[in-house]
VEXFIRO-289324 format. One record per residue: residue in one letter; x, y, z of N, C-alpha, C in turn. Coordinates in steps of 0.2 Angstrom, whole numbers, padded with zeros to 4 digits, always signed. Example, Ala and Ser with C-alpha at 12.3 -4.5 7.8 and 13.67 -1.06 7.14 Angstrom:
BEGIN
A+0066-0028+0039+0062-0022+0039+0066-0016+0039
S+0064-0011+0035+0068-0005+0036+0064+0000+0039
***
This chain:
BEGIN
X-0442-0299+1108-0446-0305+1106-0452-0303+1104
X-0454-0306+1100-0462-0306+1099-0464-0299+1094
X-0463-0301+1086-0466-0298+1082-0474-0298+1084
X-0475-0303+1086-0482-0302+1085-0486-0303+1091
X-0484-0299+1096-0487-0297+1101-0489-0290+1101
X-0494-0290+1107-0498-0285+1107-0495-0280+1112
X-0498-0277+1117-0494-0274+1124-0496-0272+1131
X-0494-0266+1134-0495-0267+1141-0492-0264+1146
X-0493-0261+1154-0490-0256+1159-0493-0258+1167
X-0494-0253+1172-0495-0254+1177-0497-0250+1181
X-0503-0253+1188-0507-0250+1192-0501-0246+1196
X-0499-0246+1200-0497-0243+1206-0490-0244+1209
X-0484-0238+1211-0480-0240+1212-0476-0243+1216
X-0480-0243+1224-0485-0247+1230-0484-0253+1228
X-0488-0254+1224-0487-0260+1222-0481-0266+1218
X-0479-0261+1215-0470-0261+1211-0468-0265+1218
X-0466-0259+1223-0462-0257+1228-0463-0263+1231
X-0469-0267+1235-0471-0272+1237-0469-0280+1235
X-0469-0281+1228-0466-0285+1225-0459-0285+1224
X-0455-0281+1224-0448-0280+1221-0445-0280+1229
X-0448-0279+1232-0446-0280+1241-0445-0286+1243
X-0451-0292+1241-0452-0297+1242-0448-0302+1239
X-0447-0300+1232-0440-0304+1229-0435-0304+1233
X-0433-0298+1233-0424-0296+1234-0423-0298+1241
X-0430-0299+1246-0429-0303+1253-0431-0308+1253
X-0436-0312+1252-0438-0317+1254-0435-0323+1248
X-0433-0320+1242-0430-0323+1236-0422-0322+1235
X-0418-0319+1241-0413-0318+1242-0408-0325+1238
X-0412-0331+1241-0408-0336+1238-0406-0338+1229
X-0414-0335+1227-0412-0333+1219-0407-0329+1216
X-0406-0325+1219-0402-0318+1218-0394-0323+1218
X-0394-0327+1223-0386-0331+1223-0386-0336+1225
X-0392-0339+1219-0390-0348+1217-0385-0349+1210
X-0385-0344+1207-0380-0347+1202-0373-0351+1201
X-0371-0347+1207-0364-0352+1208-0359-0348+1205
X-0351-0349+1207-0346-0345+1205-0346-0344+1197
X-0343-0339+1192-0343-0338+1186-0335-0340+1185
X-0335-0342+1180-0326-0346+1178-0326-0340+1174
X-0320-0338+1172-0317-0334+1166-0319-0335+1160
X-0323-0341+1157-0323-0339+1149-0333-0339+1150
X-0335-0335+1155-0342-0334+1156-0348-0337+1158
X-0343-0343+1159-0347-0348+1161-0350-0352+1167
X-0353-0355+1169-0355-0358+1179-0352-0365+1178
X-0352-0364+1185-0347-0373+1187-0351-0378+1184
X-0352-0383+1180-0357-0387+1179-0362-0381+1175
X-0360-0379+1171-0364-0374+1168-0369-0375+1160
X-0371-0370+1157-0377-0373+1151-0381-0373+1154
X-0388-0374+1148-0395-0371+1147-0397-0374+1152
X-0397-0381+1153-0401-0385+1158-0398-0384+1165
X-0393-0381+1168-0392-0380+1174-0394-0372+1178
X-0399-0369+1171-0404-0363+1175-0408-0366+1181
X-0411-0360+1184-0416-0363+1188-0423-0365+1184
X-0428-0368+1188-0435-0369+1184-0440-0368+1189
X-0445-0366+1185-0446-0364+1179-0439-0356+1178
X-0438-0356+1173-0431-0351+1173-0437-0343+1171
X-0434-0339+1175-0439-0332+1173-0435-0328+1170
X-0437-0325+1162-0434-0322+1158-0436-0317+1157
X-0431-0309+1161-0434-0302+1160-0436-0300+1151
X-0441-0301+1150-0441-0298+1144-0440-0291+1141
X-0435-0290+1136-0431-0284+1136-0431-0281+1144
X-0428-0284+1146-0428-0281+1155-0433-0282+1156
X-0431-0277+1161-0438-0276+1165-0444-0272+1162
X-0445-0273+1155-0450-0269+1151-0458-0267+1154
X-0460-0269+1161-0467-0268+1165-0464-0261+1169
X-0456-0260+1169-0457-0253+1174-0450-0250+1173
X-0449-0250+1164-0443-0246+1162-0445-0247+1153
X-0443-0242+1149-0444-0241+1143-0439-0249+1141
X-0443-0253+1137-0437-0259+1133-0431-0259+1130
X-0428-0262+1132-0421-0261+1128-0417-0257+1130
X-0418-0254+1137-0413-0250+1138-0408-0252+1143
X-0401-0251+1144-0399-0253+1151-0401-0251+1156
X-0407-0247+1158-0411-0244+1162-0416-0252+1165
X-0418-0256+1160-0424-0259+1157-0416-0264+1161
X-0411-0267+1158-0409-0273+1159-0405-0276+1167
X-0404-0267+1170-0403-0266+1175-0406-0269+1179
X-0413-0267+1181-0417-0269+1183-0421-0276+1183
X-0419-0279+1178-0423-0284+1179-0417-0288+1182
X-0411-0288+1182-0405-0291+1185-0406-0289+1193
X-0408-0282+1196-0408-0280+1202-0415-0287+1204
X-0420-0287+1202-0427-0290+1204-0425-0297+1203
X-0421-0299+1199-0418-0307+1201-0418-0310+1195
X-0420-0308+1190-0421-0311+1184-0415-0318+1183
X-0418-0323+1180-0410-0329+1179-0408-0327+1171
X-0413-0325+1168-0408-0320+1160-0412-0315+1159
X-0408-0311+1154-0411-0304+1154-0411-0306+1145
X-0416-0304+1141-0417-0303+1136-0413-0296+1131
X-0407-0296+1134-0404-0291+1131-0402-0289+1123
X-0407-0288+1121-0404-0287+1114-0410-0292+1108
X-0415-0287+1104-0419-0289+1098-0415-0286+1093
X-0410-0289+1089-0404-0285+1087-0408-0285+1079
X-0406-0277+1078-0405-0275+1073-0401-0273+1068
X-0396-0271+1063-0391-0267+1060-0393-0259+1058
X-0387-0256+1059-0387-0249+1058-0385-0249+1048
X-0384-0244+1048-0382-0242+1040-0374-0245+1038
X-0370-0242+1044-0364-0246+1042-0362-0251+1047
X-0369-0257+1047-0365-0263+1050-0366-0264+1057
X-0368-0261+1062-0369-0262+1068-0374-0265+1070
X-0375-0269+1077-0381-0272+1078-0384-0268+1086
X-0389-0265+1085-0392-0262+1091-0398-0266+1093
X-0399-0265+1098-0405-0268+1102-0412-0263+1102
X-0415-0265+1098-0422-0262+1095-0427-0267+1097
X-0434-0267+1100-0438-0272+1096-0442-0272+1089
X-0440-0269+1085-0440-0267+1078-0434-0264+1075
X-0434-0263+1069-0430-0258+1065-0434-0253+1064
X-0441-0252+1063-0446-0245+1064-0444-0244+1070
X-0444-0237+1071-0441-0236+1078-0444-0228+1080
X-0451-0227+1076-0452-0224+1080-0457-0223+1085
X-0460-0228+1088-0461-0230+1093-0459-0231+1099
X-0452-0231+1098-0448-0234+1105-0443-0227+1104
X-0442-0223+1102-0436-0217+1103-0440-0212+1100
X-0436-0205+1105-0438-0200+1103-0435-0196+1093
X-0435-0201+1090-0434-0199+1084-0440-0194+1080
X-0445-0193+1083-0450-0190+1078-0449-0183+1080
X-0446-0181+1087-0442-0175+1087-0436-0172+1086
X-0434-0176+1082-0428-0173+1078-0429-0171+1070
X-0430-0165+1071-0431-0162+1064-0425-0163+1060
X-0421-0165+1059-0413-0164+1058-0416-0174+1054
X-0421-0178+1057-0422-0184+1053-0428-0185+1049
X-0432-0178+1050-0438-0179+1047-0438-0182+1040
X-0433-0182+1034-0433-0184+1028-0430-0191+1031
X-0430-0194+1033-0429-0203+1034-0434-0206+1035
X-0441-0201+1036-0447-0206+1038-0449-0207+1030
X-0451-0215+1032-0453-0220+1025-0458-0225+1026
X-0460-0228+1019-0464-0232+1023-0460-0240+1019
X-0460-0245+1021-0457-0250+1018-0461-0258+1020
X-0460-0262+1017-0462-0266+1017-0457-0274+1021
X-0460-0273+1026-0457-0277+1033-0458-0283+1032
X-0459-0288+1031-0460-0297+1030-0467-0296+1028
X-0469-0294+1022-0476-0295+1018-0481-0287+1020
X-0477-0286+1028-0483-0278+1029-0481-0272+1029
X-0483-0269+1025-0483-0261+1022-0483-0257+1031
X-0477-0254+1031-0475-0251+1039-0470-0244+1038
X-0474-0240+1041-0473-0233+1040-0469-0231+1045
X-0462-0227+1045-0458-0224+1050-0451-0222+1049
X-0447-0225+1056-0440-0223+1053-0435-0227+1055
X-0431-0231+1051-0428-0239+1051-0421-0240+1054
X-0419-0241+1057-0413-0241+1059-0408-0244+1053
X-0408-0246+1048-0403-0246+1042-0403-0245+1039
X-0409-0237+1039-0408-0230+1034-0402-0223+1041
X-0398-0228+1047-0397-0221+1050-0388-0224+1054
X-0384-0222+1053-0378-0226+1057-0379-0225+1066
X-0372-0229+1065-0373-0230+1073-0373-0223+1077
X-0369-0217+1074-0368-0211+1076-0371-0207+1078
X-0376-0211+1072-0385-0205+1073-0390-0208+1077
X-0390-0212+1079-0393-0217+1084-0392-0214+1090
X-0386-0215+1089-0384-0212+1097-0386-0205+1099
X-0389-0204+1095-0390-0195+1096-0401-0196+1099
X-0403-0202+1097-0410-0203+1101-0410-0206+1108
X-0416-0205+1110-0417-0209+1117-0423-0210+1118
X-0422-0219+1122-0428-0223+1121-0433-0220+1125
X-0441-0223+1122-0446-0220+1124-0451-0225+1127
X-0455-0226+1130-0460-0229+1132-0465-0234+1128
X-0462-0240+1122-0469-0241+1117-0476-0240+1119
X-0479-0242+1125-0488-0244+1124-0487-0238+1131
X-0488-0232+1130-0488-0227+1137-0496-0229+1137
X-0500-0233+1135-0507-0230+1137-0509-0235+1143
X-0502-0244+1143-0505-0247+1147-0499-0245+1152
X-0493-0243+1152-0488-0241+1157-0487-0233+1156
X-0493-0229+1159-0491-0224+1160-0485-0221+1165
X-0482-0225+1168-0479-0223+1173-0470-0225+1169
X-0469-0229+1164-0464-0228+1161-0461-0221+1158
X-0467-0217+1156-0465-0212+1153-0461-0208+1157
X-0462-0208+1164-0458-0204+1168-0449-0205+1164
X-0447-0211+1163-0440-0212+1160-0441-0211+1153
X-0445-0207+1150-0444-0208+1142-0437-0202+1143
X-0433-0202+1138-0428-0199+1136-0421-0199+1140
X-0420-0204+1146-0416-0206+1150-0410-0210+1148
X-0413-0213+1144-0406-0219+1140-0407-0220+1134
X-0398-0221+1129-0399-0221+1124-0401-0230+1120
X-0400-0230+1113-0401-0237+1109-0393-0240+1112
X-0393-0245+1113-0388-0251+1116-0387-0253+1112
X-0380-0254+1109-0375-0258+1103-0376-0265+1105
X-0375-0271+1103-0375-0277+1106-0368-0279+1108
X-0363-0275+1104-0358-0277+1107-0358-0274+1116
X-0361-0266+1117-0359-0261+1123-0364-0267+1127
X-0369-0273+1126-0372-0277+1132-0368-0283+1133
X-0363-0285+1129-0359-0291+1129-0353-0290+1134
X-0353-0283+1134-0347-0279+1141-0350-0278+1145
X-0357-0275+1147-0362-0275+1152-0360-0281+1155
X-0364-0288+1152-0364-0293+1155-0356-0295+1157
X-0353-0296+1154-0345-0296+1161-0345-0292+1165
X-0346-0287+1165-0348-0282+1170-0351-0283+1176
X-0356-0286+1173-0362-0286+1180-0360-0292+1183
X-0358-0297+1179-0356-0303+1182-0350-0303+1187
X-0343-0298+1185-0339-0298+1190-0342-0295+1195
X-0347-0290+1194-0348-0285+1201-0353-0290+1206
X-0357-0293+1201-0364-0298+1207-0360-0305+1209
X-0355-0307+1206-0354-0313+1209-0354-0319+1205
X-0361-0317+1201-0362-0326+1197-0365-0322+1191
X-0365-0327+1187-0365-0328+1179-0372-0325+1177
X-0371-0319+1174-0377-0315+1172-0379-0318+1163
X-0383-0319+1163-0385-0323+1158-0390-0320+1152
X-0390-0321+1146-0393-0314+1141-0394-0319+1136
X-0401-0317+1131-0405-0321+1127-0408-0317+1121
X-0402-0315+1117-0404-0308+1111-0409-0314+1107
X-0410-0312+1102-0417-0312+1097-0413-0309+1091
X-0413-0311+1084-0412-0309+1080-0418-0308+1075
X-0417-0302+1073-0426-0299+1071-0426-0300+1063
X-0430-0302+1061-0432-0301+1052-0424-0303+1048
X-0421-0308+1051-0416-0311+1046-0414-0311+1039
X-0422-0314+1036-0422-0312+1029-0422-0304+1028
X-0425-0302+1029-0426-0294+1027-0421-0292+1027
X-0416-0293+1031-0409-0289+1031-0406-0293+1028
X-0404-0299+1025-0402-0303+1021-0403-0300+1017
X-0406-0300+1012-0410-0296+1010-0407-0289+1007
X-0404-0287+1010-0404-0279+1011-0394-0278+1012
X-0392-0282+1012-0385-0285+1013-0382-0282+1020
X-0387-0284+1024-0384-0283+1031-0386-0288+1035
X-0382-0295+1032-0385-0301+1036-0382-0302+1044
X-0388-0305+1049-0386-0304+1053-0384-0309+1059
X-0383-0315+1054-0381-0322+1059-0373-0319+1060
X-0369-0318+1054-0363-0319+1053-0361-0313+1059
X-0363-0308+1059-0363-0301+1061-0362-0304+1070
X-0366-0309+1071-0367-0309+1078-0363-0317+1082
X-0362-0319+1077-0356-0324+1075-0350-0322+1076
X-0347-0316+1075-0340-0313+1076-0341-0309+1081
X-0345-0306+1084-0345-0304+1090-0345-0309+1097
X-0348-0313+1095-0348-0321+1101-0342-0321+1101
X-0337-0322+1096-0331-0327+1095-0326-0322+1098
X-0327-0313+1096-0322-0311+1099-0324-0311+1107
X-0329-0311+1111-0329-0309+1119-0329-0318+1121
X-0326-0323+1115-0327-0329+1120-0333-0332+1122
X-0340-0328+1117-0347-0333+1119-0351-0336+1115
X-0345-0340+1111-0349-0343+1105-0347-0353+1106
X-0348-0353+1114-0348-0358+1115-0355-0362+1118
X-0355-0370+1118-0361-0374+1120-0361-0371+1128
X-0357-0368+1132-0359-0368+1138-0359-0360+1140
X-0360-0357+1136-0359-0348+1136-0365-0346+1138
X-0363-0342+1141-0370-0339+1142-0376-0335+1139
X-0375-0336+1132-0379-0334+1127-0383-0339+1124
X-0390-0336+1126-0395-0341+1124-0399-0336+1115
X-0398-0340+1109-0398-0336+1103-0407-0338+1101
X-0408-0333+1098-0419-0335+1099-0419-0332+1092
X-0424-0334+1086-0426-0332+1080-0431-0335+1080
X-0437-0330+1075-0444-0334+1073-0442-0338+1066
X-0436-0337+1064-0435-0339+1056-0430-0346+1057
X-0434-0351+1057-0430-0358+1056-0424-0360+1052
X-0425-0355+1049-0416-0356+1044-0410-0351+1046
X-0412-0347+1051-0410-0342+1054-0404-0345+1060
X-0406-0350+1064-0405-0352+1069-0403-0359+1064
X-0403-0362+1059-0397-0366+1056-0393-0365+1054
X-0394-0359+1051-0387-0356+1050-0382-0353+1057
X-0386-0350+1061-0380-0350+1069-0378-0358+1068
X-0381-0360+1068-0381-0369+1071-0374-0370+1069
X-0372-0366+1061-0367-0367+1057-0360-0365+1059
X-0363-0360+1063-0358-0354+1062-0357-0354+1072
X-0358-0357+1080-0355-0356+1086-0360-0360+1087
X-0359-0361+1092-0363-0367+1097-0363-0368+1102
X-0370-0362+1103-0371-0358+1110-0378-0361+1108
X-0382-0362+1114-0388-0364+1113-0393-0362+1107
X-0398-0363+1105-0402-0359+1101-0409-0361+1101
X-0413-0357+1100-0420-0357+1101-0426-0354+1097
X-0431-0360+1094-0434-0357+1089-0442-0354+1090
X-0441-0346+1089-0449-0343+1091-0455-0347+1089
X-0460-0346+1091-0466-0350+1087-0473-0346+1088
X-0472-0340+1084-0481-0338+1084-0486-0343+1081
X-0493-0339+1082-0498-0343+1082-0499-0347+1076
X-0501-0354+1076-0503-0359+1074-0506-0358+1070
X-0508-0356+1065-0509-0355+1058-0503-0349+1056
X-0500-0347+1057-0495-0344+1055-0488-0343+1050
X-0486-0343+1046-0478-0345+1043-0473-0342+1044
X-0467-0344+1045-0460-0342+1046-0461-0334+1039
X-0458-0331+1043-0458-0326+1036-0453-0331+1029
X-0444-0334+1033-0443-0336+1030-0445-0342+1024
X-0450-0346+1026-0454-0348+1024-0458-0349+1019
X-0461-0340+1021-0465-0337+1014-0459-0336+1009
X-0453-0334+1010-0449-0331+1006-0446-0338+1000
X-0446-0344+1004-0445-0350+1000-0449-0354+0998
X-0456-0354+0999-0463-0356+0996-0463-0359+1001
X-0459-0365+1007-0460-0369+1011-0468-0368+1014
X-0472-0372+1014-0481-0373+1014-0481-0373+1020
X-0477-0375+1023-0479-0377+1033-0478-0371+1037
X-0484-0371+1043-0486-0366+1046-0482-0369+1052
X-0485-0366+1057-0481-0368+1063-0486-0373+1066
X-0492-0374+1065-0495-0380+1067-0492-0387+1064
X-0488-0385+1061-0485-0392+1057-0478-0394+1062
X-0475-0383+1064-0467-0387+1067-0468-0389+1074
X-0476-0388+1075-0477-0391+1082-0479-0398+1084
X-0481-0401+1076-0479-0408+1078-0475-0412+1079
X-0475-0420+1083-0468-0423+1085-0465-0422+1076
X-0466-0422+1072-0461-0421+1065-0458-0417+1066
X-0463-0409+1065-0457-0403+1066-0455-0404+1072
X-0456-0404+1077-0451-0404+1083-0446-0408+1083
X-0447-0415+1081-0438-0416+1081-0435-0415+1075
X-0435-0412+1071-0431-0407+1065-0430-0404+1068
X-0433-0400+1074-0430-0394+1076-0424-0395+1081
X-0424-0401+1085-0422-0404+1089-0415-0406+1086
X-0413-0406+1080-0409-0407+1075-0406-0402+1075
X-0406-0397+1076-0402-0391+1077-0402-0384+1082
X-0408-0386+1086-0408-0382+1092-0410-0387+1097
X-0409-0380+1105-0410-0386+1108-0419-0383+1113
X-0421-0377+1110-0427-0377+1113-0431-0372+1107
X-0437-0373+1110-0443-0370+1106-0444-0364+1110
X-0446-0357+1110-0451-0354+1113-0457-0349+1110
X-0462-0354+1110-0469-0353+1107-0470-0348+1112
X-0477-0343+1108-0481-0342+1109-0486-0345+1116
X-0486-0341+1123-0492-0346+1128-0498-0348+1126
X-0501-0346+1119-0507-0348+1118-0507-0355+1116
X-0501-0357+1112-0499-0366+1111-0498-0370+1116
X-0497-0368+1121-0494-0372+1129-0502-0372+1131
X-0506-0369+1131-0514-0368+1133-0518-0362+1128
X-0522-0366+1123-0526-0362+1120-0531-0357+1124
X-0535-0352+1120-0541-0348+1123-0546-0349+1120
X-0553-0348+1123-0559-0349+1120-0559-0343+1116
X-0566-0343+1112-0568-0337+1108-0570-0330+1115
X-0572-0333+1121-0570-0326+1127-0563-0325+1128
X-0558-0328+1126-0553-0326+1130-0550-0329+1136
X-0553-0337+1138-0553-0339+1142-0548-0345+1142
X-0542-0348+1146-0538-0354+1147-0543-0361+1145
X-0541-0362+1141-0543-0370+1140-0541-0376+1143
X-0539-0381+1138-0536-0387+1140-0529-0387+1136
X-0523-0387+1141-0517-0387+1138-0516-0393+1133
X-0512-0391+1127-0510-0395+1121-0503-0398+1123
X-0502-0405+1120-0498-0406+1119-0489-0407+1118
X-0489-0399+1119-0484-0397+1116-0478-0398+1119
X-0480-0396+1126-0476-0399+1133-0471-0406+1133
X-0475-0410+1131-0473-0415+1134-0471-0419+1128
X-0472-0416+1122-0471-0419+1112-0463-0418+1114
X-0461-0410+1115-0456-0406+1114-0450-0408+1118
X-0454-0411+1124-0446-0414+1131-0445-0422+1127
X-0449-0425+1123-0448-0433+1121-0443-0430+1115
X-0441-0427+1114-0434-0424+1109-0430-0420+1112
X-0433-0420+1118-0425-0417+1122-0424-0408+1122
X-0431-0406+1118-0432-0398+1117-0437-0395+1124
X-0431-0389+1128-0434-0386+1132-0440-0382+1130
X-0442-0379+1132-0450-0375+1130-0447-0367+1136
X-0448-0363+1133-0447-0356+1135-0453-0350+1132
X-0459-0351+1133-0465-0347+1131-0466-0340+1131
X-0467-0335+1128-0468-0329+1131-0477-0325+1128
X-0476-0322+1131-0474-0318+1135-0480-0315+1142
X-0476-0316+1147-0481-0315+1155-0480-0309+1156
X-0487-0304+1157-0489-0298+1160-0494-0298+1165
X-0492-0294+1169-0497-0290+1173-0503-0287+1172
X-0503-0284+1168-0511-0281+1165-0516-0284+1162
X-0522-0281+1165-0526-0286+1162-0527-0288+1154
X-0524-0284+1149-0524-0284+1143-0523-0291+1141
X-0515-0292+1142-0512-0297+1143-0514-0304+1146
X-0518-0303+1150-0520-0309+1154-0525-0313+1151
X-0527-0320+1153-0532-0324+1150-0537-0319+1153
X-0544-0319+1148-0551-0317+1151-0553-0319+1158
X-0551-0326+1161-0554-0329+1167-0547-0326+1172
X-0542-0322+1173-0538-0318+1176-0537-0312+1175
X-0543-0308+1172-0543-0303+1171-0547-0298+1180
X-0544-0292+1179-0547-0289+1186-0552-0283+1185
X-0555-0281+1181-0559-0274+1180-0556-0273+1173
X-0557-0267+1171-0554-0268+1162-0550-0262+1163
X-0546-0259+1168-0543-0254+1166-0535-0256+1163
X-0534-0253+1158-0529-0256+1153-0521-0256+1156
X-0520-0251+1162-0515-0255+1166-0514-0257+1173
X-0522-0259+1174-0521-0263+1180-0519-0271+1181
X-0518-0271+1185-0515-0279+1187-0521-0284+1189
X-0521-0292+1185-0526-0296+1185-0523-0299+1190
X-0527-0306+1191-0524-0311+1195-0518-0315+1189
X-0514-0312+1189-0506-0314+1185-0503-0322+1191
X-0504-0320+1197-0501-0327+1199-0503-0334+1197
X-0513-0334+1197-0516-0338+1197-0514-0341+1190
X-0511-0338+1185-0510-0337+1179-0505-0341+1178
X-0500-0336+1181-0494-0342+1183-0494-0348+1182
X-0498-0350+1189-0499-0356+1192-0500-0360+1186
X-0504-0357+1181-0510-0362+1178-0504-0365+1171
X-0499-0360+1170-0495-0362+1165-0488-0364+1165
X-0485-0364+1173-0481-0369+1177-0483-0377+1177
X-0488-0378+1179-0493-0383+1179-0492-0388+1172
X-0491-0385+1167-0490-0389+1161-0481-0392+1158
X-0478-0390+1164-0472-0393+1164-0467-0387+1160
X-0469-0381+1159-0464-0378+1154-0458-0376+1157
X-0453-0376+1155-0446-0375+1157-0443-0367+1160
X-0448-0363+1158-0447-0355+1158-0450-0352+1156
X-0451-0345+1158-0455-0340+1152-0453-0334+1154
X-0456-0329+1146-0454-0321+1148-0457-0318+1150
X-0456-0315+1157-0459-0310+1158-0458-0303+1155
X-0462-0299+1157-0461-0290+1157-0459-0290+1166
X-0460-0293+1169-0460-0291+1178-0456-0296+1182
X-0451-0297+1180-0447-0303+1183-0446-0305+1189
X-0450-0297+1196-0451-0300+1203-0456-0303+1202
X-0461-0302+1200-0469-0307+1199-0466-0315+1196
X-0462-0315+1192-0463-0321+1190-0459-0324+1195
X-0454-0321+1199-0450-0326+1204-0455-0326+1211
X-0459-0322+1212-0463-0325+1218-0468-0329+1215
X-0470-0329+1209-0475-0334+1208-0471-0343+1205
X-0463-0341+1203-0463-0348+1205-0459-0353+1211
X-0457-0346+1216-0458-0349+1223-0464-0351+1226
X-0470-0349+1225-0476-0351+1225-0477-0357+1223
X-0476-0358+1216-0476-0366+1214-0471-0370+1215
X-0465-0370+1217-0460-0374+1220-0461-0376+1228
X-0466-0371+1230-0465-0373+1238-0459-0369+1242
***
């Protein structure tokens, strides 16, 4: 999730230990409210709306205290309680596979820039408008993929993920669509997964489109229904029409900041930013094809020019009068991450006051969010539930 975010890590493992202890006992209820899983992967009375709320979504896993993306990373946020795990920012390989990257530049999250054997694949290419140097996952097959392993993106605010750098390999979308059956038999209830499809155009583009790709994958495991437990997320509005077209598993449209455009958008001349699809207009057009929004936290509560929570926008309550849930991301730990008024010292991976934070963006009625820290976001909306 989130091209256009920034990043992030963590103080102390004491303190890890402390929180993930406090989940797994005092939130034991979390752990096994979902209720029994029926055969075609679904909960009794199941669908979007019968998650918990606020629903806390491990982003790329547990990405505050495992490299992203990896089954290391999805494991864990499932072990800390998470109600979906963000399994899969899916990409294509050379021939036609979909892996879980948060980019197709990838050499920031695997150890590729140590394989002399790929040095001539590094390129530089032009990614939705911005000129981006590295090494692409649809210049490399699936075979040669499997030969890297994931690595830590921002080690400067999670020093301590680096201890896992080189432990797990890049994850096909289909090898997480067997995980989750998997973990589902093994826990009991319905493990639930929320991929993100990355730069649609761009790979359209490039003749490796990726609605259709992930469309036939749904269809063969059985989860390309309205009550499946795959929740499908794009920044690109025509992206999430076209699924619309094609299964009818929930869908959900990203939304960066407010002066902003869909990339697809720029690629169609379409003139409207996202302050536009955050109007009651754009909203129930989107409301017409999906069934939730997940903005940027800055649209749910603006920032001053310090960096400080304002007064929340109307976004919340525009978006439930068309029947669209709100999914915001994304919640960290570190003070980088944090509004200015919850920040704690400026060391770049220590932890601010994140509950208070919480508090302040439950408080506007949102239906869920990403975290990086999945026990933190379940104590803190045990805290706002009482």
């Amino acid at each position: 999730m989130g091209t256009q975010e920034s990043n992030e890590e963590t103080s102390g493992t004491g303190r890890r230990a402390l929180l993930g202890a406090a989940v797994l006992g005092a939130g034991g209820a979390v752990l096994g409210m979902a209720g029994p899983a029926r055969a075609d992967g679904t909960r009794h009375g199941g669908g979007l709306r019968s998650l918990p709320k606020p629903t806390i979504i491990g982003h790329r896993g547990a990405s505050g205290y495992r490299p992203e993306h990896t089954f290391g990373s999805y494991q864990l946020a499932l072990d800390l309680g998470a109600d979906i795990v963000e399994a899969g920012d899916l990409v294509p390989t050379k021939d036609g596979h979909l892996v879980c990257r948060h980019e197709p530049e990838i050499g920031g999250t695997t150890d590729v820039a140590d394989h002399p054997e790929f040095a001539g694949r590094r390129t530089t290419k032009l990614l939705d408008g911005v000129s981006t140097t590295g090494w692409f996952t649809e210049d490399f097959t699936l075979a040669e993929l499997k030969t890297l392993r994931a690595v830590e993106r921002i080690p400067a605010n999670r020093p301590h993920n680096t201890l896992y750098n080189g432990r797990w390999e890049i994850p096909t979308f289909e090898e997480v669509l067997r995980w989750q059956d998997e973990q589902t038999r093994r826990r009991g209830r319905q493990v639930w997964i929320y991929p993100e499809l990355k730069h649609p155009t761009y790979f359209r583009e490039r003749g490796l489109p990726l609605e259709e790709r992930v469309a036939k994958l749904l269809r063969k495991h059985r989860k390309d229904r309205r009550t499946s437990p795959v929740i499908l997320q794009s920044f690109e509005p025509t992206s999430i029409q076209r699924l619309h077209q094609l299964v009818d598993n929930p869908l959900v449209v990203l939304l960066s900041s407010a002066n902003s455009r869909p990339w697809d958008f720029v690629e169609t001349g379409d003139p409207r930013t996202v302050a536009d699809l955050v109007k009651p207009a754009g909203l129930r057009e989107i409301a017409s094809y999906a069934q939730g929004i997940g903005p940027t936290l800055d649209l749910i509560i603006p920032r001053d020019a310090q960096g400080n929570l304002t007064r929340p926008t109307t976004l919340v309550s525009d978006a439930h009068k068309v029947g669209l849930i709100l999914h915001p991301y994304t919640m960290r730990n570190e003070n980088p991450f944090l509004p200015a008024n919850f920040r704690k010292g400026a060391d770049a991976d220590a932890y601010g006051d994140v509950f208070g934070a919480y508090k302040a963006y439950f408080a506007t009625g949102i239906d869920g969010v990403f975290t990086d820290q999945p026990d933190t976001g379940l104590l803190a909306r045990e805290d706002f539930n009482g």
